[in-house]
N, CA, C and O atoms as a printed pandas DataFrame, in Angstrom:
     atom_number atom_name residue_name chain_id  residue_number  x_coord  y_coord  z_coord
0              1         N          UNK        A               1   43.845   32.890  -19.894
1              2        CA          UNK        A               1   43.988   32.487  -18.523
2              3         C          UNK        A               1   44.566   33.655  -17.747
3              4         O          UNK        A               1   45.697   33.923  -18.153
4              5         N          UNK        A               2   44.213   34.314  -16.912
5              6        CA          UNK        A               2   44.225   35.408  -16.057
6              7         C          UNK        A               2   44.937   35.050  -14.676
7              8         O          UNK        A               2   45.157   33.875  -14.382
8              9         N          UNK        A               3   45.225   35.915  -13.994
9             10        CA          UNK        A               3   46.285   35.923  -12.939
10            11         C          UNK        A               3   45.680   34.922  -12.138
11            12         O          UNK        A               3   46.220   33.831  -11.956
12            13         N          UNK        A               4   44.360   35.306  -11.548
13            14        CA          UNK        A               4   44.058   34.031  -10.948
14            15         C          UNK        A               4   43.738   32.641  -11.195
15            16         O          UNK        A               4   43.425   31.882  -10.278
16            17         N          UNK        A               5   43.799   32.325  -12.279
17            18        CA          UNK        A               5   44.043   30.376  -12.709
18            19         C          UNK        A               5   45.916   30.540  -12.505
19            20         O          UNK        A               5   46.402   29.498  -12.066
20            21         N          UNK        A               6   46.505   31.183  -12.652
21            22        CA          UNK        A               6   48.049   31.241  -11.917
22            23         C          UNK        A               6   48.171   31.041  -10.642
23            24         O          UNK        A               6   49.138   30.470  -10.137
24            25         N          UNK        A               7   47.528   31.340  -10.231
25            26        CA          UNK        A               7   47.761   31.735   -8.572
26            27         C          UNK        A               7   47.311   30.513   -7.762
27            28         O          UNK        A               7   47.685   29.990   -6.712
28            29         N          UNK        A               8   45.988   30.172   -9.025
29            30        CA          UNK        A               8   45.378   28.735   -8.007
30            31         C          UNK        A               8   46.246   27.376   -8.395
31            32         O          UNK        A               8   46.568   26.339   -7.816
32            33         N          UNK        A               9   46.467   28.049   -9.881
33            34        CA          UNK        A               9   47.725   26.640  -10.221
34            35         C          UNK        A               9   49.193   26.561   -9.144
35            36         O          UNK        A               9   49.925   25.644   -8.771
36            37         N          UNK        A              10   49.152   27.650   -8.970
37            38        CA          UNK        A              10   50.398   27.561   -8.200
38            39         C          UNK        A              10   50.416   27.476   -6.779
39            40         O          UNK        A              10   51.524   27.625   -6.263
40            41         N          UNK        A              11   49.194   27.218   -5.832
41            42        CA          UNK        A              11   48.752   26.929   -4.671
42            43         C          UNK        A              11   48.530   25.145   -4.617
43            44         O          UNK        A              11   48.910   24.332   -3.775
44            45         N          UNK        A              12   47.793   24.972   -5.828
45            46        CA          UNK        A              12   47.333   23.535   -5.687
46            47         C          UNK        A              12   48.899   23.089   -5.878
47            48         O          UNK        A              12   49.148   22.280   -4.985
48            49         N          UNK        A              13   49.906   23.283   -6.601
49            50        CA          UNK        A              13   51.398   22.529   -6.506
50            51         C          UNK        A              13   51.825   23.179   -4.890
51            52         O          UNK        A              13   51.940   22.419   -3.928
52            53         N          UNK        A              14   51.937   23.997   -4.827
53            54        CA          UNK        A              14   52.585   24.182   -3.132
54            55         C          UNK        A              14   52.217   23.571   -1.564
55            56         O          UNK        A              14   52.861   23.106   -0.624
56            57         N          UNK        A              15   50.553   23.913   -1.924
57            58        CA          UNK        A              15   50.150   22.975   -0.379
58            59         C          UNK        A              15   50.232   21.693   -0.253
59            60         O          UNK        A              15   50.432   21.241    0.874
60            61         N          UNK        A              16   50.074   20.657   -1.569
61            62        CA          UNK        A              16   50.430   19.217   -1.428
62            63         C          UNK        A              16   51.866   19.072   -1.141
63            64         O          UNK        A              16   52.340   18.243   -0.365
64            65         N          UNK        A              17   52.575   20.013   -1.882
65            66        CA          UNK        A              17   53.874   19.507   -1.584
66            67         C          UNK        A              17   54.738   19.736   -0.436
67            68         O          UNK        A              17   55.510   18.968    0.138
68            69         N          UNK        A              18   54.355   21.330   -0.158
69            70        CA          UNK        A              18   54.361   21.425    1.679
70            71         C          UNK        A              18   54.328   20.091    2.645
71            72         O          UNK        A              18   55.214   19.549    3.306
72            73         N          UNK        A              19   52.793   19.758    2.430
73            74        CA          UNK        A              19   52.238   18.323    3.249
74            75         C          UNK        A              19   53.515   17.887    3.482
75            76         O          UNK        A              19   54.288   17.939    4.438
76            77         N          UNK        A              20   53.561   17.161    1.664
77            78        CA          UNK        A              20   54.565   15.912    1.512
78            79         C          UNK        A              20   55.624   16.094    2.651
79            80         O          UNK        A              20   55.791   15.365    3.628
80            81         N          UNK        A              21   56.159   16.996    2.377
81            82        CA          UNK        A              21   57.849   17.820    2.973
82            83         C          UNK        A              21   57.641   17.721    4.248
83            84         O          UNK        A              21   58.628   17.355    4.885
84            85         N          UNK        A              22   56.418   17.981    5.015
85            86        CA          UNK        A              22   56.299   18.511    6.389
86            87         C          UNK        A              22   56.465   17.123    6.737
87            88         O          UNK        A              22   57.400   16.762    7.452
88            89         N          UNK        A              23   55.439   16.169    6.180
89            90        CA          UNK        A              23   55.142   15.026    6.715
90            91         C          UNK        A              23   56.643   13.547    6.441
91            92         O          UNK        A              23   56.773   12.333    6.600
92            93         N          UNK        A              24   57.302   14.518    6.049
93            94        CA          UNK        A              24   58.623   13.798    5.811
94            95         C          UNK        A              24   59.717   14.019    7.056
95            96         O          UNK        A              24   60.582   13.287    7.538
96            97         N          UNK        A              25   59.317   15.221    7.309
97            98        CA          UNK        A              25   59.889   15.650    8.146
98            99         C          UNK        A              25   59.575   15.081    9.449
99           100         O          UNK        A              25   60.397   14.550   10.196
100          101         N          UNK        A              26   58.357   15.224    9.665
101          102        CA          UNK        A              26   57.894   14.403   10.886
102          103         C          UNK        A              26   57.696   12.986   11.148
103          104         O          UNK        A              26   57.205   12.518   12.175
104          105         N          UNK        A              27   58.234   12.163    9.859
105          106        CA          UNK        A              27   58.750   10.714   10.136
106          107         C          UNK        A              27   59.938   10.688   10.197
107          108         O          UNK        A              27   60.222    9.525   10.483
108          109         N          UNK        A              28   60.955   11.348   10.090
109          110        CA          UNK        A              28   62.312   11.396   10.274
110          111         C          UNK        A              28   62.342   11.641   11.683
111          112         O          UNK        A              28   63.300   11.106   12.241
112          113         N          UNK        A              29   61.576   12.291   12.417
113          114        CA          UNK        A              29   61.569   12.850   13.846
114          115         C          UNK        A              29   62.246   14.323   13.938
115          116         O          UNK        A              29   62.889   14.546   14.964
116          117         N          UNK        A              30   62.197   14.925   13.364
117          118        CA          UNK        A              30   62.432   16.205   13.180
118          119         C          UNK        A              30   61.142   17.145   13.035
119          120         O          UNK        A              30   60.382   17.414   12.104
120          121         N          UNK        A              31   61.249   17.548   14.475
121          122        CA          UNK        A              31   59.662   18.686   14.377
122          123         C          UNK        A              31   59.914   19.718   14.759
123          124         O          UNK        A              31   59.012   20.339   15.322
124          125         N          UNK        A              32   61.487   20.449   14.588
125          126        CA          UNK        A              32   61.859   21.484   14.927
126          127         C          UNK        A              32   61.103   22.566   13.971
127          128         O          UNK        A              32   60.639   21.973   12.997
128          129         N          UNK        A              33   60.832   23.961   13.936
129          130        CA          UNK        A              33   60.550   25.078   13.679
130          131         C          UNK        A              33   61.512   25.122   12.199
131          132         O          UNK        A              33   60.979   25.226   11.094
132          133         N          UNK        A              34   62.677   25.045   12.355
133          134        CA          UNK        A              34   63.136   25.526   11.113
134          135         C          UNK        A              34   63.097   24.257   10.094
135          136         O          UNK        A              34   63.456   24.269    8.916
136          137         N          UNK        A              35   62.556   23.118   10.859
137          138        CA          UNK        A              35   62.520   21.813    9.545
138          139         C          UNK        A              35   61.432   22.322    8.780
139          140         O          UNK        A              35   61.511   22.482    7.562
140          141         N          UNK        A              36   60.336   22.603    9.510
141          142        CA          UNK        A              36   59.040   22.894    8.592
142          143         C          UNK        A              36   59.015   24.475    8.121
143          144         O          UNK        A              36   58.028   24.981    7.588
144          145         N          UNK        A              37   59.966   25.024    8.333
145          146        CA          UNK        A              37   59.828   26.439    7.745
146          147         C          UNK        A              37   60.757   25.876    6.134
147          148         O          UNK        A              37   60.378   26.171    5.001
148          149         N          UNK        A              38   61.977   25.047    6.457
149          150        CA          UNK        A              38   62.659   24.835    5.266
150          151         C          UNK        A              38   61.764   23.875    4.280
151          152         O          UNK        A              38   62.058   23.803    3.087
152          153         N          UNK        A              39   60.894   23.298    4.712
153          154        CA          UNK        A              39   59.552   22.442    3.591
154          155         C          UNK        A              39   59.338   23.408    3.059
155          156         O          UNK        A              39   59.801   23.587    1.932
156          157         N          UNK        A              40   58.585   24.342    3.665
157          158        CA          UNK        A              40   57.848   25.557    3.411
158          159         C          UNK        A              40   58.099   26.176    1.818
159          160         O          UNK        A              40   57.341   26.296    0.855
160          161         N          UNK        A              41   59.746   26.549    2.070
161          162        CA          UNK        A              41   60.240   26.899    1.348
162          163         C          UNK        A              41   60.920   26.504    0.475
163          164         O          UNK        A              41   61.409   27.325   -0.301
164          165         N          UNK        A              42   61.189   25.009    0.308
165          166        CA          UNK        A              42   61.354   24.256   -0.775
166          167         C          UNK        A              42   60.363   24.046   -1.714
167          168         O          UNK        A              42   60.539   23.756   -2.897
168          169         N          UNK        A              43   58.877   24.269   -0.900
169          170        CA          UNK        A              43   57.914   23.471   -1.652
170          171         C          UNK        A              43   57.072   25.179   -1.902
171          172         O          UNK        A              43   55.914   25.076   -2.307
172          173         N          UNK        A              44   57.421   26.166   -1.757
173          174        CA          UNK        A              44   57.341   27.444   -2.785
174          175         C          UNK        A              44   58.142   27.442   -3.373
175          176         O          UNK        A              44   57.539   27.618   -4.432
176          177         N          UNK        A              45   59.317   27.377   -3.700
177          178        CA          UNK        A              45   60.386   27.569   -4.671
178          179         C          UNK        A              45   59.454   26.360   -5.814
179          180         O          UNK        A              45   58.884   26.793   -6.815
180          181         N          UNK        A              46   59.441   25.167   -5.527
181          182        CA          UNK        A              46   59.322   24.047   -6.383
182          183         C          UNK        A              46   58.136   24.447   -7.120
183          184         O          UNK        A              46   58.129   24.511   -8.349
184          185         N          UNK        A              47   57.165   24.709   -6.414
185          186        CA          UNK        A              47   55.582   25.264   -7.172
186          187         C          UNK        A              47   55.808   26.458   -8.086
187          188         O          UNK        A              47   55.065   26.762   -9.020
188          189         N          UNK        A              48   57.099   27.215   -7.657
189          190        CA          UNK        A              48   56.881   28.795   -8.142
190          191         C          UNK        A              48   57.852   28.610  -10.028
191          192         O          UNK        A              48   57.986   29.335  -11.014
192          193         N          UNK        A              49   58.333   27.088   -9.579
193          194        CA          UNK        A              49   59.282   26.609  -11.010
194          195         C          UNK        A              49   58.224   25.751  -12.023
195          196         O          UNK        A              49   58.050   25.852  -13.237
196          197         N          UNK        A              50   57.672   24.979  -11.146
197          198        CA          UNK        A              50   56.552   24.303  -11.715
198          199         C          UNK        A              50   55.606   25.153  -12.337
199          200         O          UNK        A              50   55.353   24.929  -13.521
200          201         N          UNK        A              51   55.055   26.057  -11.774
201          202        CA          UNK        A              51   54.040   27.094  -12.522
202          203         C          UNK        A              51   54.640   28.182  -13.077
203          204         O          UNK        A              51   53.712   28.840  -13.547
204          205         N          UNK        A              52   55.857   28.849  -13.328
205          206        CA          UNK        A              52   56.335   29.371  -14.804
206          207         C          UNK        A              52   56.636   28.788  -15.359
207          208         O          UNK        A              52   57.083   29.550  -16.217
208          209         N          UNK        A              53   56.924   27.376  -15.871
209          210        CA          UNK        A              53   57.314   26.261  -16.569
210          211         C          UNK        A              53   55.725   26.344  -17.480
211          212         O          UNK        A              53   55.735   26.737  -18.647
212          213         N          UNK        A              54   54.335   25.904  -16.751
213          214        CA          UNK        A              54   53.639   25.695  -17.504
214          215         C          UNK        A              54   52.973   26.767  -17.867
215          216         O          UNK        A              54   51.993   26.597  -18.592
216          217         N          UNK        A              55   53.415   28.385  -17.373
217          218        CA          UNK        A              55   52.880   29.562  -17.793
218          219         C          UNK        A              55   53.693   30.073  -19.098
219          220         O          UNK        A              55   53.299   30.899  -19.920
220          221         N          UNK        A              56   54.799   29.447  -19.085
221          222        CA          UNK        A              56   55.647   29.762  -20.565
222          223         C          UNK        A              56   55.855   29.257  -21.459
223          224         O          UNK        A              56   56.599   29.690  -22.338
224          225         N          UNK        A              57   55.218   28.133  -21.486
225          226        CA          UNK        A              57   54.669   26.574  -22.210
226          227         C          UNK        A              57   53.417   27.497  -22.852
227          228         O          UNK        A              57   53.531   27.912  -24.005
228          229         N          UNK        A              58   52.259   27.789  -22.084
229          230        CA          UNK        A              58   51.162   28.733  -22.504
230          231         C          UNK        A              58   51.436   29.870  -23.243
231          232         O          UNK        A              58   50.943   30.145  -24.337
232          233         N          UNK        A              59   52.421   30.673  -22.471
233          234        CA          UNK        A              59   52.314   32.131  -23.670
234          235         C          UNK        A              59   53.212   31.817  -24.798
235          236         O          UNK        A              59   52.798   32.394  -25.804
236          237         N          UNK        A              60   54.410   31.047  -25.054
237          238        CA          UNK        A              60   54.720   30.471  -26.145
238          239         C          UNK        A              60   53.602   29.787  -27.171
239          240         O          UNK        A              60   53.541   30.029  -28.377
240          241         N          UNK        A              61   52.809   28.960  -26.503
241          242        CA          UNK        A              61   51.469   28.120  -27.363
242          243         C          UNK        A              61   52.468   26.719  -27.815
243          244         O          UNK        A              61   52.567   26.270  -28.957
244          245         N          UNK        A              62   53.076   26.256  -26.723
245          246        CA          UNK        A              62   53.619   25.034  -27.251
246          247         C          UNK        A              62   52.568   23.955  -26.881
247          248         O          UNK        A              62   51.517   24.060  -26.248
248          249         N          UNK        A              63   53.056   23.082  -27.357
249          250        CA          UNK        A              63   51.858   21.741  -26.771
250          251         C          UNK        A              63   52.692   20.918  -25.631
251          252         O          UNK        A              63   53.897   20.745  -25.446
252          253         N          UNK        A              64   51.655   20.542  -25.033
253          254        CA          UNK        A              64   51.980   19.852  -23.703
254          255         C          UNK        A              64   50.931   18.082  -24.114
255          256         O          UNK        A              64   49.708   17.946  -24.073
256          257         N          UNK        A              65   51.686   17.319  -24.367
257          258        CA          UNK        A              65   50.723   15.980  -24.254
258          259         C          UNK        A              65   49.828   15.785  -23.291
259          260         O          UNK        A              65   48.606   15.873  -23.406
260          261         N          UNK        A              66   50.579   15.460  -22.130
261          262        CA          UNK        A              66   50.116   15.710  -20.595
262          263         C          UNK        A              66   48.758   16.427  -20.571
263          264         O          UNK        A              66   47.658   16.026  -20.190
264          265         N          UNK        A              67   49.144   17.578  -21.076
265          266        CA          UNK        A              67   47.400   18.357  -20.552
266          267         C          UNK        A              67   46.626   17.777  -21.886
267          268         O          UNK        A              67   45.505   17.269  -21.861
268          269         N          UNK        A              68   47.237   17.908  -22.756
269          270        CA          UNK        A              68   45.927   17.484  -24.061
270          271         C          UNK        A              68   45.335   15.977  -23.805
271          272         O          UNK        A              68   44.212   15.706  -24.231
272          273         N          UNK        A              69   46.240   14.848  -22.990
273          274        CA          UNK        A              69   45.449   13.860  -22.130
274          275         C          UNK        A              69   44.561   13.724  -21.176
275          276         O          UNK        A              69   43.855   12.727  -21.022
276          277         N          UNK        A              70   44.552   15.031  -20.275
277          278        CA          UNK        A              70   43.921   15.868  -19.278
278          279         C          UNK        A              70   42.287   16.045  -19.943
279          280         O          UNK        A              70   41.116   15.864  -19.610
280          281         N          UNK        A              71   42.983   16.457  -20.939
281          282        CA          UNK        A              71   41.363   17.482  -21.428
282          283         C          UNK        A              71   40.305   15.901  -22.034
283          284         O          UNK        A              71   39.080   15.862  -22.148
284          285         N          UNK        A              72   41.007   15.108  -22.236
285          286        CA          UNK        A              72   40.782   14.093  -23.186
286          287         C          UNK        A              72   39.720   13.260  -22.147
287          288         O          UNK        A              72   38.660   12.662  -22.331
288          289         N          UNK        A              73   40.485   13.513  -21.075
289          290        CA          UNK        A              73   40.102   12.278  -20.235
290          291         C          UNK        A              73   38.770   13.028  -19.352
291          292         O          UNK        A              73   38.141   12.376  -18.518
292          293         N          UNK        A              74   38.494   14.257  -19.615
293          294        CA          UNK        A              74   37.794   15.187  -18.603
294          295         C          UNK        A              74   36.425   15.209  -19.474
295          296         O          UNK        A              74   35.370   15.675  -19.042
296          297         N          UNK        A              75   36.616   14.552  -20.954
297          298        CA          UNK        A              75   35.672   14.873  -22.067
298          299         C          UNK        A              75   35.315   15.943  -22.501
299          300         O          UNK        A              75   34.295   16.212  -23.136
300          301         N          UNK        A              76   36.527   16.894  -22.024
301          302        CA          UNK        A              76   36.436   17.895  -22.847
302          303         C          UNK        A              76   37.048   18.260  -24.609
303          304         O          UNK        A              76   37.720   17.411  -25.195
304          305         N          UNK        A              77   36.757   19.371  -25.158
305          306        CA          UNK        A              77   37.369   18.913  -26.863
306          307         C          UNK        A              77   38.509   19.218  -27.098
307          308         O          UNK        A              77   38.729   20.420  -27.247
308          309         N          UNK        A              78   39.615   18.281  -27.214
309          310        CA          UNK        A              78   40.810   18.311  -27.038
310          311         C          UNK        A              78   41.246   18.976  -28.171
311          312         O          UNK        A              78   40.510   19.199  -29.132
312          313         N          UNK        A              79   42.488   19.325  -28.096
313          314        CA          UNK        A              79   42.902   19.707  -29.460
314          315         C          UNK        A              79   43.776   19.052  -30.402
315          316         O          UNK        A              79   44.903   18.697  -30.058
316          317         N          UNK        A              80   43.121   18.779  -32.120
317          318        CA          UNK        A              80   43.291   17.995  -32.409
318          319         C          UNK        A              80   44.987   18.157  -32.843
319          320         O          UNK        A              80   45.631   19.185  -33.054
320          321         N          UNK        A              81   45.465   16.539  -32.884
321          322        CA          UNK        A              81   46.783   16.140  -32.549
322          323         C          UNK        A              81   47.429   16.961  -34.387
323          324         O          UNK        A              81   46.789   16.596  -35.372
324          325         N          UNK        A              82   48.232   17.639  -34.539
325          326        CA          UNK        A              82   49.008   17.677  -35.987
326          327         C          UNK        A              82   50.272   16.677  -35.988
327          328         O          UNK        A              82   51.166   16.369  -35.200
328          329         N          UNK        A              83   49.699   16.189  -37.853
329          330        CA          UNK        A              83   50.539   15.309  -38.237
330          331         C          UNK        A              83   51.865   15.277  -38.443
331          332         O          UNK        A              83   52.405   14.240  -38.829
């Protein structure tokens, strides 16, 4: 997996969670400039923890259930479970 499946993993966690944050923000009634700059930047920090979490999960070669359910459910060939 090469820099860019990183980069897109770590976009697809940031822009949803941006949303979330922004759109939290703007039901609270807070639509000031620095509310949505501080989403911004909660929700890069959070993506940028989230995706070395599962990039060091990878270069270790630990197993993740989660994704081996992923692959399972996508019908792709999972890898098989050790006893």
């Amino acid at each position: 997996m090469g820099a860019t499946f990183w980069i897109k993993r770590y976009l697809q966690a940031a822009v949803p969670l941006f949303v979330i944050l922004a759109a939290v923000e703007w039901f609270k009634g807070s639509t000031a400039r620095e509310d949505y700059l501080s989403a911004a930047v909660w929700a890069l920090f959070a993506a940028a923890i989230f995706t070395y979490a599962a990039w060091r999960r990878h270069r270790n070669a630990q197993a993740c259930a989660l994704c081996d359910n992923l692959d399972a459910a996508r019908g792709a060939n999972a890898k098989p479970k050790k006893p």
